[in-house]
C-alpha positions as CSV (number, residue, x, y, z in Angstrom):
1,X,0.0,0.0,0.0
2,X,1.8,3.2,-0.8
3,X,1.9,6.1,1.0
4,X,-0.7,9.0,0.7
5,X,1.0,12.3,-0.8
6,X,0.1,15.3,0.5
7,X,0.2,19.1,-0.3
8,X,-1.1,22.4,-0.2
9,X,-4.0,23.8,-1.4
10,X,-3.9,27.7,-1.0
11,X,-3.3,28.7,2.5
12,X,-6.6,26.9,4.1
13,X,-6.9,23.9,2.3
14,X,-4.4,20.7,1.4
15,X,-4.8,18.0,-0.2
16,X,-4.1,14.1,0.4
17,X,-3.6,11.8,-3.3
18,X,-3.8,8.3,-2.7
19,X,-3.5,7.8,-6.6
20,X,-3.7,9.0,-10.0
21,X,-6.7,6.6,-11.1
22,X,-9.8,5.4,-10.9
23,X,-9.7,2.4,-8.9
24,X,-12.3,1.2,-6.5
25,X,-9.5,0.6,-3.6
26,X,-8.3,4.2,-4.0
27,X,-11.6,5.5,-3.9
28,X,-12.0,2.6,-0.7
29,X,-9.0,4.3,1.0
30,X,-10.3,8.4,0.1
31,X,-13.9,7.2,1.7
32,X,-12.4,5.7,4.9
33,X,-9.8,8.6,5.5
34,X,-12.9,10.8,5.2
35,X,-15.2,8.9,8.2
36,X,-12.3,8.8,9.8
37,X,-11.9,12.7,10.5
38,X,-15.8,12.8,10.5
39,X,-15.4,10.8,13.4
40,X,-12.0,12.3,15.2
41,X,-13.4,15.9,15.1
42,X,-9.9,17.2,14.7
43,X,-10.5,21.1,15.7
44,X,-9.6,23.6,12.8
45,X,-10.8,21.0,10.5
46,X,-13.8,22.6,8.6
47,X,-14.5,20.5,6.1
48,X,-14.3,17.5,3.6
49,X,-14.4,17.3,-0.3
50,X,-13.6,13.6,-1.2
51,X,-13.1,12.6,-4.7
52,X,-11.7,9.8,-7.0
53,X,-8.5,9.2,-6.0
54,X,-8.1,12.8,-2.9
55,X,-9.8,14.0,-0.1
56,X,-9.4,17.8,0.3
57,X,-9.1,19.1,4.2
58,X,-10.5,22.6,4.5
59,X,-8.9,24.2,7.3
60,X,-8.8,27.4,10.1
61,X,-5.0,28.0,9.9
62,X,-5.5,29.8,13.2
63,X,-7.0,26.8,15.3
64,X,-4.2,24.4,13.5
65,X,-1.2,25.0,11.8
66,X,-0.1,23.1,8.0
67,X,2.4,21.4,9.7
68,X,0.2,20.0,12.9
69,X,-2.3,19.1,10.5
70,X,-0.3,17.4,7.8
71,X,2.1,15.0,10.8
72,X,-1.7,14.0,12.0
73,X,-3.3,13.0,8.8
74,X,-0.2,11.0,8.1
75,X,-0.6,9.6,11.1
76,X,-4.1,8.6,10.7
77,X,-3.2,7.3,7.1
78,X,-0.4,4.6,8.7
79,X,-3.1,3.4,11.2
80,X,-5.5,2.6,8.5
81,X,-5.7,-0.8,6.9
82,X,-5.8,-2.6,3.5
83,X,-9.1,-0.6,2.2
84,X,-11.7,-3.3,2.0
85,X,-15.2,-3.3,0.6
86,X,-17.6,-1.8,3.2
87,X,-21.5,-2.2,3.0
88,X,-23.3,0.6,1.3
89,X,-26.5,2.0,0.6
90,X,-28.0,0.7,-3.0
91,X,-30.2,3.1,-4.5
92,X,-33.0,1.6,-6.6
93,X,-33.8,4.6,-9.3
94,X,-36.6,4.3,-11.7
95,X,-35.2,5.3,-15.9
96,X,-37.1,5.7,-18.8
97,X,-35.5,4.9,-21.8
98,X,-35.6,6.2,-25.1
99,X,-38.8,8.0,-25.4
100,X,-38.3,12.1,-25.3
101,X,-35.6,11.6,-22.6
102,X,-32.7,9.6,-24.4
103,X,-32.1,11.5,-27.9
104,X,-28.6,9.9,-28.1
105,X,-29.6,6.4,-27.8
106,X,-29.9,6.0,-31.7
107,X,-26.1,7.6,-32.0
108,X,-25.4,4.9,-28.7
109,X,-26.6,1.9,-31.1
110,X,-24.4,3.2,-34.4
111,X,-21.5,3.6,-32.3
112,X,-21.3,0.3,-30.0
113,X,-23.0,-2.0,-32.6
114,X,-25.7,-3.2,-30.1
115,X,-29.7,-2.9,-30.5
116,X,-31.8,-0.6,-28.5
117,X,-32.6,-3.2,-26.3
118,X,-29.1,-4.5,-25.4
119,X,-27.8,-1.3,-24.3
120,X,-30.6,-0.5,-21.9
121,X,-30.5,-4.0,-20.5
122,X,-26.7,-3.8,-20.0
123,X,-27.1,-0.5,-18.6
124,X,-29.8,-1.0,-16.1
125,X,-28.3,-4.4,-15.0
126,X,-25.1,-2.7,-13.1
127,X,-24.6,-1.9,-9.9
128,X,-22.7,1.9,-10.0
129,X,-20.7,2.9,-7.4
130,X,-21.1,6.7,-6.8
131,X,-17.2,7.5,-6.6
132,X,-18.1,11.3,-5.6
133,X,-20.4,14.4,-5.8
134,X,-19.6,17.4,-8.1
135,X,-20.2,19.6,-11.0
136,X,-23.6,20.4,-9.8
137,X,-25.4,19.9,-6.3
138,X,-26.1,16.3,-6.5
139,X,-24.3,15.3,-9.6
140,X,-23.2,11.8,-9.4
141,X,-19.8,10.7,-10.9
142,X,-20.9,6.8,-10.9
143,X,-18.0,3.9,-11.7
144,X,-18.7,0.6,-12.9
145,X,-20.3,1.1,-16.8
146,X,-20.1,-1.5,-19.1
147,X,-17.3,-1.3,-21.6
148,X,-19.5,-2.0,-24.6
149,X,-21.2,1.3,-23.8
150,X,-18.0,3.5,-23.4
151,X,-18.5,6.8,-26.0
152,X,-16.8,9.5,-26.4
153,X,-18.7,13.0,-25.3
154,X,-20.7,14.9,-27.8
155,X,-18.5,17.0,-29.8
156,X,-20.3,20.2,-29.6
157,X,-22.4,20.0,-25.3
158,X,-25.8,21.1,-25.2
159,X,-26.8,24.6,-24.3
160,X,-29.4,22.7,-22.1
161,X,-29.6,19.0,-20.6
162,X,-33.0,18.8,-18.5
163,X,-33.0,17.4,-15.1
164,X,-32.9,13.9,-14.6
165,X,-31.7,13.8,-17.5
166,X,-29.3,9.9,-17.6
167,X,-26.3,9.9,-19.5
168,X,-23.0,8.5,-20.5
169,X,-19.6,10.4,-21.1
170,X,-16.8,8.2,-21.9
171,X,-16.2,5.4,-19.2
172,X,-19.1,6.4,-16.9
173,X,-22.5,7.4,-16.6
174,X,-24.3,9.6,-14.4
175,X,-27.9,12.0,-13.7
176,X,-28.3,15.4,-14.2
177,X,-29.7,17.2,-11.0
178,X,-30.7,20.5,-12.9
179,X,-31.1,21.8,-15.9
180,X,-27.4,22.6,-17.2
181,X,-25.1,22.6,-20.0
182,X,-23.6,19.5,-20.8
183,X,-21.5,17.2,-23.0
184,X,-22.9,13.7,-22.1
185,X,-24.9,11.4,-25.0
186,X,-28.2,11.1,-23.3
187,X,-30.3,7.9,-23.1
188,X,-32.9,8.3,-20.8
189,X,-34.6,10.1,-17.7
190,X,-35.2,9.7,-14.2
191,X,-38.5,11.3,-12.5
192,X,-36.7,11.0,-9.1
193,X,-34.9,14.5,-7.8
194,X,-30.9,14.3,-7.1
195,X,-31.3,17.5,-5.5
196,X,-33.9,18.9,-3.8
197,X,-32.9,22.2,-2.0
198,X,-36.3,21.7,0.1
199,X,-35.3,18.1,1.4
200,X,-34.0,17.6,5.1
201,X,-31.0,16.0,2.9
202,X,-31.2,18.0,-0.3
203,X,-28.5,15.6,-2.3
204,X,-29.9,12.4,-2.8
205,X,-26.9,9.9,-2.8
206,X,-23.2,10.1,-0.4
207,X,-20.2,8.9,-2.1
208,X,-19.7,5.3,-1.7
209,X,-23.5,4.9,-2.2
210,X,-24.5,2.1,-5.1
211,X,-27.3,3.0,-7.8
212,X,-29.1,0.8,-10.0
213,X,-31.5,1.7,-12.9
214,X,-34.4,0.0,-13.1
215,X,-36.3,0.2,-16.4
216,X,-40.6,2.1,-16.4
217,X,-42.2,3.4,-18.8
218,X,-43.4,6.5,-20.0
219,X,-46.7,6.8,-18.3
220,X,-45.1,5.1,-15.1
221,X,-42.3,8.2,-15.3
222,X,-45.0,10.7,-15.2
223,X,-46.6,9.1,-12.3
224,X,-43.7,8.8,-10.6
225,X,-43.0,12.5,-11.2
226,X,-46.7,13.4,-9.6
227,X,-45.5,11.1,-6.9
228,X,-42.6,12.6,-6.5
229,X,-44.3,16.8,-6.6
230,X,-46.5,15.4,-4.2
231,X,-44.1,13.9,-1.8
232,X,-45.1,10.4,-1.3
233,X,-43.1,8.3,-3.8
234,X,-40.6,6.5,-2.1
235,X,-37.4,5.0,-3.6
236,X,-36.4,1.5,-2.9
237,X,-33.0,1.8,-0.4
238,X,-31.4,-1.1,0.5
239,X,-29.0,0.0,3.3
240,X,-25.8,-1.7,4.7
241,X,-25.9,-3.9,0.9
242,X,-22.7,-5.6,0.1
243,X,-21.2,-4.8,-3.2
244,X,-19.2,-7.9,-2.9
245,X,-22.1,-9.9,-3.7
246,X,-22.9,-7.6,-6.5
């Protein structure tokens, strides 16, 4: 296991690599540094931005110094373990295919050879890690996409993506939380909200979270959207699932 490396990041803020890929250990190892100052309350530590492969530390240079802070998250880093796979929550979200929601698919079959049907059954039959959370409030950078559906991004992005929108942009696939701009080849919707600034937790999924699409219809989006405005659909969360059996 090699060692973390770590370096500034302005004058209240430094970083910690643990790698220069993605790789589900790496992430493993970002993920349990993370809970691991959660838990340690280390004061001057104001807070945490985990990504692939680094975890950020946001810091009140007055409550600890650079120094201080960088002997103790070494220290913490040579008292963790081998990173092993920990129980997560699996998110069951609801994806309509096709229809007015996934313009690209057509552009998806050209390019990967498959039918309509194979790529949304490949697609929705994965389990997606979500590696981290960025971009947008609630946008999910999710690992784990089939090679067969690996395409490059649109050349030129849309001006507008709608929210919900599900797409693929190279090796992974992901949900738009808002209306945005955006490169990704789109194949489908979701009625369910990544982001809802008027939720007790307005971001839907934490990193280290599993998502899995599950195939509806049209008419059973739009009555999961009413559901959803209304407040009473409820997703299917497994919690404490174990991606080993996966």
């Amino acid at each position: 296991m090699t060692e973390p490396k770590l370096y500034p990041l302005g004058d209240q803020a430094l970083t910690v690599q643990f790698g220069d890929k993605i790789d589900p250990a790496i992430n493993q190892r970002v993920r349990i540094m993370a809970e691991t100052l959660t838990r340690r309350k280390i004061p001057g530590v104001l807070e945490l931005v985990p990504a692939f492969c680094s975890l950020t530390v946001y810091y009140d240079p007055l409550t600890i110094k650079y120094g201080d802070l960088v002997m103790e998250l070494r220290r913490l880093a040579s008292l963790a373990g081998p990173a092993e796979k920990k129980n997560g929550r699996l998110l069951k979200i609801p994806c309509c295919y096709g229809a007015r929601f996934g313009p690209d698919l057509r552009d998806m079959e050209k390019h990967t050879g498959l039918g309509r049907d194979e790529i949304i059954a490949i697609h929705s039959s994965a389990y997606y890690k979500v590696y981290m959370l960025g971009f947008l409030p609630g946008f999910v950078y999710l690992g784990g996409l089939d090679q067969r559906l690996h395409i490059p991004r649109l050349s030129v992005p849309r001006v507008k993506i709608p929210k919900g929108a599900v797409g693929i942009g190279g090796s992974q696939t992901g949900v738009y939380p808002l209306d945005s701009p955006g490169g990704w080849r789109l194949i489908g919707g979701t009625p369910v909200d990544f982001y809802d600034p008027n939720r007790a937790e307005p971001v839907l999924c934490r990193a280290g979270d599993y998502i899995r699409f599950v195939p509806v219809s049209i008419l059973d989006y739009y009555d999961i959207r009413q559901m959803m405005l209304r407040g009473t659909y409820k997703i299917e969360v497994i919690e404490r699932w174990n991606a080993s059996c996966a």
